[in-house]
Structures are given as C-alpha cells and as structure tokens.
C-alpha positions as CSV (number, residue, x, y, z in Angstrom):
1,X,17.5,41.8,-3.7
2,X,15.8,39.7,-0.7
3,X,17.0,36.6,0.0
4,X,15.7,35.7,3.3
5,X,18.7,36.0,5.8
6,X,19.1,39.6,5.2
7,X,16.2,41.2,5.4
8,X,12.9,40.6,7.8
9,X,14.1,38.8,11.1
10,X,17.6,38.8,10.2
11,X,17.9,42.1,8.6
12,X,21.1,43.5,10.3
13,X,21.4,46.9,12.1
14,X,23.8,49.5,12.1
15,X,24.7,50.9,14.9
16,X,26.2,49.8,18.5
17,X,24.1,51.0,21.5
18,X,24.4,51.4,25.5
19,X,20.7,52.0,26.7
20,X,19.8,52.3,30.2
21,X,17.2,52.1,32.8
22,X,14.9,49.8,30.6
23,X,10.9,49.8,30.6
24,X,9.6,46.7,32.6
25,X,6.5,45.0,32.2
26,X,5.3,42.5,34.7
27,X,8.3,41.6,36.7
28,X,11.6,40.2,36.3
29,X,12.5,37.7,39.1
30,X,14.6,39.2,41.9
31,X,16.8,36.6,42.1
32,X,17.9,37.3,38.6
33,X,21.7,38.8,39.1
34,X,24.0,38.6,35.8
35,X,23.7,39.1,32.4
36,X,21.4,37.4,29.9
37,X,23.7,37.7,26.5
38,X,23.0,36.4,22.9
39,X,24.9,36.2,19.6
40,X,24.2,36.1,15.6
41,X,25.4,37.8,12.1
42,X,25.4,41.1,12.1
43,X,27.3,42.2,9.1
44,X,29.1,45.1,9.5
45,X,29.5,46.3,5.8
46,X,26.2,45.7,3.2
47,X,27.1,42.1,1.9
48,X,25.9,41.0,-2.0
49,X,23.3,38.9,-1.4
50,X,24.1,36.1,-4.4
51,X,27.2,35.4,-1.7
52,X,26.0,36.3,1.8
53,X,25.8,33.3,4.4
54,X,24.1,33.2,7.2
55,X,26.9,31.5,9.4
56,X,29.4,33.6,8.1
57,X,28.5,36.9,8.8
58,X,30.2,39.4,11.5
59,X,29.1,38.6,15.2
60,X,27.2,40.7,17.2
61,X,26.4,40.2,20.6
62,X,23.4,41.6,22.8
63,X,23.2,41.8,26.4
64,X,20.9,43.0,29.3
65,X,22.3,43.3,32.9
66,X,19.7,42.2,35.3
67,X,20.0,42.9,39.1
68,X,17.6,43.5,41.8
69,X,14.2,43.3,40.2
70,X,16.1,45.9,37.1
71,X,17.3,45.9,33.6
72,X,20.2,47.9,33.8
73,X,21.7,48.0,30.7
74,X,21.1,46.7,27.1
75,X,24.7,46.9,25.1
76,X,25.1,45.4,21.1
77,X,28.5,45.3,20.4
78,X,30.1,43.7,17.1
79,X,33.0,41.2,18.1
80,X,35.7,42.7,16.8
81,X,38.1,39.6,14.9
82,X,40.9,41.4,13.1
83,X,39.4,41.5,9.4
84,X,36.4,43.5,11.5
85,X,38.6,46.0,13.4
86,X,40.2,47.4,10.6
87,X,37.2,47.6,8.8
88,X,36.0,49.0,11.4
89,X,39.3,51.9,11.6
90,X,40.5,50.4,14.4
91,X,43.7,48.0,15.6
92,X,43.0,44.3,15.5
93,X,43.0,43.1,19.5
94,X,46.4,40.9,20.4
95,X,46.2,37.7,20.8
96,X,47.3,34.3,19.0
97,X,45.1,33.0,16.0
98,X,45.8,29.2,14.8
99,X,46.7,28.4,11.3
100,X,45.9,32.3,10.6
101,X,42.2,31.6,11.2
102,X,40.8,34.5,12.2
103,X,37.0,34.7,11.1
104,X,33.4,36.0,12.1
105,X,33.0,35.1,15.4
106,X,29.3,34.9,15.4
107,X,27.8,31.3,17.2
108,X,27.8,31.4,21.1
109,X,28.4,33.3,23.8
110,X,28.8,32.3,27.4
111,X,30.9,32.7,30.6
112,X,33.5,30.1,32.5
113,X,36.2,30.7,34.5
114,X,35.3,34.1,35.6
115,X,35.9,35.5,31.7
116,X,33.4,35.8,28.7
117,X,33.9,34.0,25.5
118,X,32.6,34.6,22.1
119,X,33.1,30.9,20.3
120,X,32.8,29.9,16.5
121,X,33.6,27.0,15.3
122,X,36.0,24.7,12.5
123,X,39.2,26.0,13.6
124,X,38.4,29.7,15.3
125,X,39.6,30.3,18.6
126,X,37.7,32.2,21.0
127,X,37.2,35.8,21.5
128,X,37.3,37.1,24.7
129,X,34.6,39.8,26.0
130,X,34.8,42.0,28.9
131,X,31.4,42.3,31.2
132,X,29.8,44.8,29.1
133,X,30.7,42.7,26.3
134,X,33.8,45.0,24.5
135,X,36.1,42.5,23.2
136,X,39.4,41.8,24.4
137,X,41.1,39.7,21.8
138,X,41.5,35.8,20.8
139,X,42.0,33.6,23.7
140,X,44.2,30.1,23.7
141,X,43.4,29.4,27.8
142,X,46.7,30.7,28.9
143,X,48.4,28.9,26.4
144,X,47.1,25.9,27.0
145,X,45.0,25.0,23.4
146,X,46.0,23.8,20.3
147,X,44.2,24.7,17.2
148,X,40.5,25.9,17.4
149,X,37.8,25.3,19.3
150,X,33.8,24.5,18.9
151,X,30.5,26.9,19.2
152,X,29.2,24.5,21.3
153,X,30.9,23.7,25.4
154,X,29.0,21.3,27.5
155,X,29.6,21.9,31.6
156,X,29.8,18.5,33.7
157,X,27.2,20.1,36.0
158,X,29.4,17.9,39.2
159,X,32.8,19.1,38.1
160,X,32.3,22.2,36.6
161,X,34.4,21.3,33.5
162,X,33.8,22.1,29.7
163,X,33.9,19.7,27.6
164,X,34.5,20.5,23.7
165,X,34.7,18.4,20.4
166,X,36.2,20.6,17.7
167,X,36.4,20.3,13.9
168,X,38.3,21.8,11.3
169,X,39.4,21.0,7.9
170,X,43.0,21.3,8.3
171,X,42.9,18.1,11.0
172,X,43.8,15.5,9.0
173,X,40.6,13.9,9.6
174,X,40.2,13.9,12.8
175,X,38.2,15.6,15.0
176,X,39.9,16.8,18.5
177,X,37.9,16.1,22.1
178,X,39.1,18.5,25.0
179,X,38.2,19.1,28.7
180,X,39.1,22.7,30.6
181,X,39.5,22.8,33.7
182,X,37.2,25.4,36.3
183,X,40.2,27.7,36.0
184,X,39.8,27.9,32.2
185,X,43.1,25.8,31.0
186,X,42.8,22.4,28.8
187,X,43.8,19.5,30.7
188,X,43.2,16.6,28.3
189,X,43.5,16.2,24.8
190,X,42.5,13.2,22.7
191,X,42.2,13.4,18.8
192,X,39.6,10.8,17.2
193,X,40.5,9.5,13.8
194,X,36.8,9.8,11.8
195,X,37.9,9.8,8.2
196,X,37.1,12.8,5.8
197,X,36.0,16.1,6.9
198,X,32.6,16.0,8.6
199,X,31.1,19.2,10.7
200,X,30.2,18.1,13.9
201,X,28.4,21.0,14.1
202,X,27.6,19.6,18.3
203,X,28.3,16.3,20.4
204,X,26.6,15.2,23.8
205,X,27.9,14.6,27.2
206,X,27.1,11.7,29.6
207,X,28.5,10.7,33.0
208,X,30.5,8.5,31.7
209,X,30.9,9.0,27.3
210,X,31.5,11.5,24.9
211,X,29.3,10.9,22.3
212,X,30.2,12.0,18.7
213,X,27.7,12.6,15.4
214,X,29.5,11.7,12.4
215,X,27.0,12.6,9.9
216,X,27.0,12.8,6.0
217,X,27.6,17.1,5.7
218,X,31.7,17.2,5.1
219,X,34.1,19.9,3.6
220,X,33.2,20.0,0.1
221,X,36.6,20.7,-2.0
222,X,34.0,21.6,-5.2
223,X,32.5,24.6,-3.3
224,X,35.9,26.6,-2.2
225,X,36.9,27.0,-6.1
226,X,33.1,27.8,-7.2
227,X,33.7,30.9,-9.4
228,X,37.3,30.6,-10.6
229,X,38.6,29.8,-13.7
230,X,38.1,26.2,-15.0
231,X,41.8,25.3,-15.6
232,X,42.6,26.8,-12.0
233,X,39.7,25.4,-10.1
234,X,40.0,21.8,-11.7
235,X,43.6,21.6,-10.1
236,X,43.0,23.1,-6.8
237,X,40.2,21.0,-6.4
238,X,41.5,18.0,-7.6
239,X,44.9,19.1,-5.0
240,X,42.6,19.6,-2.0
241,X,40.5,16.2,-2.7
242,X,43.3,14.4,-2.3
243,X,44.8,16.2,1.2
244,X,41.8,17.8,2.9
245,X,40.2,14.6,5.8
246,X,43.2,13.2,5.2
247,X,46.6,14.7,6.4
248,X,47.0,18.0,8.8
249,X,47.4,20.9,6.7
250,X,50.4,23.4,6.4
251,X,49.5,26.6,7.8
252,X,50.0,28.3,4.3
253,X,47.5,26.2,2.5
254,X,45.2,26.7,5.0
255,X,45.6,30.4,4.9
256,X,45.5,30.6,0.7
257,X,42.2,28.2,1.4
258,X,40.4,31.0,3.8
259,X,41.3,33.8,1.3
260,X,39.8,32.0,-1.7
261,X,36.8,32.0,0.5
262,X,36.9,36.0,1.2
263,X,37.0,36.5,-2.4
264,X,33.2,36.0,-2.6
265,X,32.2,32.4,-3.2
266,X,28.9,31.8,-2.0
267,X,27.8,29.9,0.5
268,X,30.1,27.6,3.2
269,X,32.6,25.0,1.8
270,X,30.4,22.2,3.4
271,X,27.8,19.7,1.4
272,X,25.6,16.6,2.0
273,X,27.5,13.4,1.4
274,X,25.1,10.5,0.5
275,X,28.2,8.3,0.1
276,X,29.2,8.8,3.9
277,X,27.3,6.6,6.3
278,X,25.7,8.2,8.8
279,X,27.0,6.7,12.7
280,X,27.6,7.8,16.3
281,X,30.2,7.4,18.5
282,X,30.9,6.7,22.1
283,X,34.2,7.8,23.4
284,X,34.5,6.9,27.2
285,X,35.4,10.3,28.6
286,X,38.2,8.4,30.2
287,X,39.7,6.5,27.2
288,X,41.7,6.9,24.2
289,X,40.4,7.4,20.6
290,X,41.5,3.9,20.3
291,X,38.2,3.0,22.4
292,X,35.4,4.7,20.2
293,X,33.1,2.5,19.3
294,X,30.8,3.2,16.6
295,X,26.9,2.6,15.9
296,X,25.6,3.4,12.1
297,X,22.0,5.3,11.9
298,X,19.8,6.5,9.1
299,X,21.4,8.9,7.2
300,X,20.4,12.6,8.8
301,X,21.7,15.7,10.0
302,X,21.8,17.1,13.4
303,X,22.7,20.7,14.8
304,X,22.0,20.8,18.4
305,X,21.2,17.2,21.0
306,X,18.8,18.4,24.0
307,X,20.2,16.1,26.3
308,X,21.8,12.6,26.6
309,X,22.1,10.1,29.5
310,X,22.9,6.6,30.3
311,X,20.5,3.7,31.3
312,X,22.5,0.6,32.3
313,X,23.3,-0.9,29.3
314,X,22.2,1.8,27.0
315,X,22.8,5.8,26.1
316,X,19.6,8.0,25.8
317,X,20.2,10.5,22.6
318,X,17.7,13.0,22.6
319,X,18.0,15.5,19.0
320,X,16.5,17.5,17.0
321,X,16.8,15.6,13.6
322,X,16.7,17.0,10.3
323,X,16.3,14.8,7.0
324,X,19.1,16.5,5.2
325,X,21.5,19.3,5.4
326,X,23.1,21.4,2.1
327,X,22.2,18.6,0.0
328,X,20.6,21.2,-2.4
329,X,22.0,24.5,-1.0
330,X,24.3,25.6,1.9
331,X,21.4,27.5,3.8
332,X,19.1,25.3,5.8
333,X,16.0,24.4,5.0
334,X,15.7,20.7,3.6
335,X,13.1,19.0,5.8
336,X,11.0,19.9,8.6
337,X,13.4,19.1,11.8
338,X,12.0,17.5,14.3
339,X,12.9,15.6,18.4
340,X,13.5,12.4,18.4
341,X,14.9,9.5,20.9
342,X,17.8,7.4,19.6
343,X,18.7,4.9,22.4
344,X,22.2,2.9,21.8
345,X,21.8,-0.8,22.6
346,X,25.8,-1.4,23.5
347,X,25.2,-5.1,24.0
348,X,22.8,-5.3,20.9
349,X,25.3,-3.0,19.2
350,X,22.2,-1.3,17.5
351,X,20.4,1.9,17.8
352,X,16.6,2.2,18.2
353,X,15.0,5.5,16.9
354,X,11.3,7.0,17.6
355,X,10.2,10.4,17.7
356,X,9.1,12.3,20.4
357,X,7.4,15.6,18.9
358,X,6.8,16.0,15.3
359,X,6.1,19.8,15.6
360,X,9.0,22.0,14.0
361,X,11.8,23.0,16.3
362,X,15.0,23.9,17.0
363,X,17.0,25.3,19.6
364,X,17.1,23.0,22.5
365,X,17.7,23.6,25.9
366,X,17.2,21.7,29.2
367,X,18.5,21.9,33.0
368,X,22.1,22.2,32.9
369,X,22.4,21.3,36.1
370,X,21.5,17.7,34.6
371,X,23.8,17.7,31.6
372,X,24.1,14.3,30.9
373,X,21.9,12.8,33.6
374,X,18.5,11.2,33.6
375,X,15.8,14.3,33.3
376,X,12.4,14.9,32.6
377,X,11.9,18.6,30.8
378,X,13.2,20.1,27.7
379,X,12.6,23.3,25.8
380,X,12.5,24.3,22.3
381,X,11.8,26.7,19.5
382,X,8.3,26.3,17.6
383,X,9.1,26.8,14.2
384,X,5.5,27.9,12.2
385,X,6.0,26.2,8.9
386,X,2.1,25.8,7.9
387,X,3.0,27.8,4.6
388,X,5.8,25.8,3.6
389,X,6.3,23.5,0.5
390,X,9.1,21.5,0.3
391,X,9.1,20.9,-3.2
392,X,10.6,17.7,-4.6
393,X,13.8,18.7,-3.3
394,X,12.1,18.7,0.0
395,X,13.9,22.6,0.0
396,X,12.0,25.7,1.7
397,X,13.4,29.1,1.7
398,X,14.9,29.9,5.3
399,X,12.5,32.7,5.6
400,X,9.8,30.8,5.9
401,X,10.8,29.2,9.2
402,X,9.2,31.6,11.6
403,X,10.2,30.9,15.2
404,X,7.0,32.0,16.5
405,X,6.7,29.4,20.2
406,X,8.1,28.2,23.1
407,X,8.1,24.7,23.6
408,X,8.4,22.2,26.8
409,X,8.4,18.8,26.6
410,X,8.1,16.2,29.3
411,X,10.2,13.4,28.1
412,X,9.2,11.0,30.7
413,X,5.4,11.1,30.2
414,X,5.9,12.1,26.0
415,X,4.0,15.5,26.7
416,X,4.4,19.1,25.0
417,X,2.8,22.1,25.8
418,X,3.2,25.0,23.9
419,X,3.2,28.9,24.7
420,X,2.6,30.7,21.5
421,X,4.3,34.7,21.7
422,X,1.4,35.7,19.1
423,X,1.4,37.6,15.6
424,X,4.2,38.9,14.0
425,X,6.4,38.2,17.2
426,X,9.5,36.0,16.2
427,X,11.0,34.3,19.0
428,X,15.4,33.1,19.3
429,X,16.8,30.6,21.6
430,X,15.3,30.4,25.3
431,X,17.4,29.6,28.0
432,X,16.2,28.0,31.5
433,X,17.5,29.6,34.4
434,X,16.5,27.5,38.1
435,X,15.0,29.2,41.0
436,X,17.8,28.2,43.1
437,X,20.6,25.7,43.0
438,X,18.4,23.3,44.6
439,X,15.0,24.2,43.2
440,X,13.0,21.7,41.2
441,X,14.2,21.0,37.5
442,X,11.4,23.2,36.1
443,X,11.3,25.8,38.9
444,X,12.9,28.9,37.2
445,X,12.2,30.9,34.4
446,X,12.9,30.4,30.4
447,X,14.3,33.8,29.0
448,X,15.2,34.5,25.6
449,X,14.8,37.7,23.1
450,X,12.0,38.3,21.0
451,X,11.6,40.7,18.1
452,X,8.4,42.0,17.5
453,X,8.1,42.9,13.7
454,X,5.1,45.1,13.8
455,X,6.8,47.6,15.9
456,X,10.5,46.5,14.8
457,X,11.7,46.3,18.7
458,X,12.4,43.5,20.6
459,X,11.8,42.6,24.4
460,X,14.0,40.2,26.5
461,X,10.8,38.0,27.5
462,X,10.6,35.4,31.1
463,X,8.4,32.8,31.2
464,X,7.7,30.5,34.3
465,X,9.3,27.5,32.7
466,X,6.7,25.1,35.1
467,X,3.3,26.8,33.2
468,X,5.3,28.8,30.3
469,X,2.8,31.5,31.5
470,X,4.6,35.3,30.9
471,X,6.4,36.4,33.9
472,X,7.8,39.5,32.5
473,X,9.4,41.8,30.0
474,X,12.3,43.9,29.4
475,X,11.7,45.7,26.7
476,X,14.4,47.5,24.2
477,X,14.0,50.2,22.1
478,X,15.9,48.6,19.3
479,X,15.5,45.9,17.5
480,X,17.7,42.6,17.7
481,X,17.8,40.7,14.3
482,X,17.2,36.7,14.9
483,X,20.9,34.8,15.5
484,X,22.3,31.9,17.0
485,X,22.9,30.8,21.1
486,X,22.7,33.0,24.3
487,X,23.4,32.3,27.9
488,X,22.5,33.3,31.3
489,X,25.7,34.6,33.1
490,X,25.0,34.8,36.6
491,X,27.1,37.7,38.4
492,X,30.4,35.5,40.3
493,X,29.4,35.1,44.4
C-alpha cells in the first residue's frame, strides 16, 4: 500500500552497484578532484508500510569520483550498522557503540581528518567509510567521544574544527556541545542543561557563539509504548515520563527502550510540544553551559539554519522555518517551510523575525568557507507545492513536496533567482563547491543528484552557482531514490 516515502522518489532499490566510465554531458569542471557523496533510507528488507519511517530506514550512500574532467566511478553501498550486517549474512564491523545504540545510519555523509564518516543522530556514533565508501565500523575519535554524536558538523572555515551539538534521550536533559580537532579527536566538552528531551535536529556556528534551537518537538514517552498492551504501556509510560529529560539513563533501560521501538511501532518517539516554549540559545564557544543565555521566539520548528553571523551587538540567524513539526503525525508535512531572518538583539534581549523568501524550500547550503561569517549567497531546494492542501490541520502528505528547483538567494540585496530542472525531474540537496580557495563566494559550481522519473535514472547535475545556468552532467544508469545530506570531498593535497 503507498504511502509516500516508499514508493515514487523514495522508493528504495535493491541492489549495490560499482559502474564505471560514466556518460558526460556538457562538462564537469576540471578542477573537480574528490568525490561528490550523498546519503538517505534505503531499506534493506521490504518494510510494512503502517510502520515505516522515513528517518529510520537503513542508510545508503552514493558516490561519484570525479578527477580530470571524468566520472570515474558511481558506487551505492548500504552502511552496514550491526542489525544490517547480519541481515545482510555478514559479521557486524568492530568498533564501540554507546549505550548499545547501534541504529540506521542514514543522515550525512562527509569527510574530516583524512577519514569518511557516515553520521546519524540522538545518540548514534559514527560509521566510518573507506574511499569507495565500504564501511569500516563505528568510530569514537580514537577514543576520544562520549556518547553519540549529531547528523549535522559545522567546520570553523579559519580553524578547521567541527563543531557538533548532540542530543539524545538518555542525557538527562541535556544536550552535549563538542569541538574535534583537525586530527579528528574531541578536545572540549560542555553539556548544556535545556530541560526535557527536545531534538535539536541542527545548531549554528558564529565566530564567536554556539547557537542552540530549543524548539517545542521532544521525546514523546506516549509514542515508544504505542501498540502494547494497556496495563503494560500505562506503566512504562508513566516510568519513562518521569526519568526520560530528566536524569542520564542506565544503559539497560536505554537498550529495552530501542528494542520496544524494533518491535514495529510506527513512526519516531518524537512529538510537537505546545506546552514547551519555543527559545534560542547563545553559548559563547569559549564559555561554560553556565553562560547560555536564552531568547524565546514564536513557537516553530527548524531542521536545517543556512548561515549565522554576528553584527556588533546582534547575531544574524538565517533558517528555514516550519510552522510545526509531528504535531499531527511523525512524517513532515505541517506547513509550507519557508527562509527567514531572526536577528538577536543581545542588549534589547529580544529577537526580531522577517522573512526573506516565502517560496517552499529546504535544504540549505551556502559558502563554507564563510561559516559563520557575514555573506551574501545562499542556496536551497524549491519545493513545488502548487497542489497541496493543508487541510485544517495544516497537514499534506510528504509526497506531495516535489523538490523540483534550485534556489539562490542574495541575502544582502533580498533577491532569488530560481533554476527550475523541468518535468518530472526531482531534485536532492545541492552543494556549492568554489572555483578555488580564493575565488569569489559564488564562483564555483552547485552539484547535487537528480532523479529523473520518466526514465527512472538519475544524473549528478553542475550548475554555475553565479547564473545557476547547467554546466554539466554525469549521468547514472540507476536510479538514486531522494535522501537526506551529501558533501563534496575533495581528494587530500
């Protein structure tokens, strides 16, 4: 039975491939020398639909090494966390889980310290991936980290750090800030008491603050014993109400928690919270979680920031914002989202809001080179939503947000333009990639994948990210279902 996030765009395929000497159109840019790489659920065994979620289905990542004007190579391979490989008939990789959470690794894929990581996030660690993206095993950095980590690293584009907020339900209700070092071990730890169990699905960098989203969407207690008996659920709910966002977890209840949720209960253990305010926090990157200081905001939700930077006596937040999250379901789909500007008055101790692009999007991605500096572009997903109706619920199926642009915005001069791939051609995440390490911020190229459903392939597409005019194609002869976050992983000097 359909129900939009396993079938169409995100139908799953079956098979891992190694195809070589790809068909180009156009050109790809010769300066182009790495691997272009981007993850989503894939599951590996047919799923019931009625409990199926989208974020928790197996990862699959899918690569294409680029290198002197030539696609090379296009590899899927499933990441293989231990559940997987012995579903799969093989030996689950060595390596150390935390608290026995071992899960679909499924979010974001990118490359620091000379390694490849697969991340997930609320409590996962990371799965390591060779260069032609076989996995290795769960990685703790040498050791060096405690508990999870996050889907979603930002690089200080002047040190070369990643910087990580993590969240998981067995904190205690906190949520834990890290920093790794360019040689890929964590060098500072602070834990940051919020209260509850939100997901902080993302967080934003400046030069000088971390700054947190604290936003009503927290572990829900009522959804992990959906489905069992009344006079067990009652108790186990009314046991992990009273623990869960509010002392660490033994390891064994957080195990017996995870395989409640393998026994089929629908959906993720996370809900909309109208009784939570909504706030943001600014954490100096050089301070304690004694020196947050918090701003409340209209209640919202927000997956990804674009960018973030300070102004003398205020921080520029640029997100995309939606109206609600799993208020009415656990799959998204509860307003249209949309960019908007929320600038932190620290002496005022208020924040102003307006919106900068009211079209549909999601997805954004700027110049990392100015992570957390003043810049001027930004990119996004167009999401064609012309046949949706919200309902009184405001609630749309998934399916009918149909990635089908690419967007740039100039944030200084409130401008977007808009490249549109054309009919039928869905479009994932784009990624800007600069001409050079000193080149202009939009002289490069945006690529990203995109599945054309009439033919049911998919082409790994360049665009001149200063016109959005197309550049080039790769094009695969296999189709990539839509998923989650890629990166550009330029080959090491």
């Amino acid at each position: 039975m359909p129900n939009g996030i396993l079938d169409g765009q995100y139908a799953p395929v079956h098979d891992e491939l190694t195809l070589t000497e790809l068909r180009v159109t156009g050109e790809i840019p010769a300066h182009l020398d790495g691997r272009y790489a981007r993850i989503g659920p894939n599951p590996f065994d047919a799923p019931d639909p009625s409990t199926y979620h989208l974020f928790t289905g197996d990862g699959m990542v899918h690569g294409v090494r680029l290198r002197d004007g030539r696609a090379e190579w296009y590899r899927n391979r499933w990441v293989r966390h231990a559940d997987l490989a012995r579903r799969m008939g093989e030996r689950p990789r060595p390596g150390s889980t935390d608290a026995r959470m071992d899960y679909a690794v499924n979010t974001n894929v990118l490359a620091h310290a000379g390694r490849t990581f697969a991340l997930v996030e609320a409590g996962c660690r990371p799965y390591e991936l060779t260069d032609e993206l076989e996995t290795v095993g769960p990685c703790d950095f040498d050791g060096t980290l405690a508990g999870g980590y996050t889907a979603h690293p930002h690089r200080d584009p002047e040190t070369g750090e990643l910087h990580a907020v993590s969240y998981f339900f067995g904190l205690g209700g906190k949520v834990r800030y890290t920093v790794l070092t360019r040689s890929g071990r964590v060098r500072k730890v602070v834990d940051i008491d919020v209260g509850g169990s939100p997901m902080m699905h993302d967080f934003s960098l400046t030069q000088h603050h971390v700054v947190l989203y604290d936003l009503p969407v927290t572990f829900d207690p009522g959804l992990v014993t959906t489905g069992m008996p009344p006079a067990v659920a009652r108790p186990v709910t009314s046991l992990l109400s009273r623990v869960i966002g509010r002392r660490t977890l033994p390891e064994p209840l957080v195990a017996a928690a995870i395989r409640t949720r393998r026994r089929g209960v629908p959906g993720l253990p996370y809900s909309w919270n109208p009784s939570r305010p909504a706030r943001i926090g600014l954490l100096p990157r050089d301070g304690a979680a004694a020196d947050v200081r918090w701003f409340e905001i209209d209640p919202c939700y927000v997956f990804h920031p674009l960018n973030a930077y300070e102004d003398g006596d205020t921080v520029v937040l640029d997100v995309i914002r939606h109206p609600r999250m799993f208020a009415t379901s656990t799959v998204p789909g509860e307003g249209a989202p949309s960019l908007e500007r929320w600038t932190v008055d620290r002496a005022a101790g208020r924040v102003r809001t307006e919106r900068l692009d009211d079209r549909p999007q999601e997805f954004p991605r700027h110049d990392e080179r100015l992570v957390g500096r003043p810049y001027r572009y930004g990119y996004g997903v167009g999401l064609d939503m012309a046949g949706a109706d919200f309902g009184d619920d405001e609630r749309v199926d998934l399916a009918v947000f149909e990635p089908d642009a690419v967007l740039k915005h100039d944030v200084v001069n409130r401008k977007t333009e808009v490249h549109n791939l054309g009919p039928g051609r869905i479009a994932s995440e784009f990624s800007f990639v600069p001409s050079s390490d000193s080149s202009a911020e939009d002289d490069g190229v945006l690529m990203g994948y995109v599945l054309d459903t009439a033919t049911d392939r998919s082409d790994l597409v360049f665009l001149d990210a200063a016109t959005l005019e197309h550049v080039g194609s790769v094009h695969i002869p296999a189709r990539i279902p839509s998923g989650f976050h890629g990166n550009w992983m330029p080959t090491a000097p």
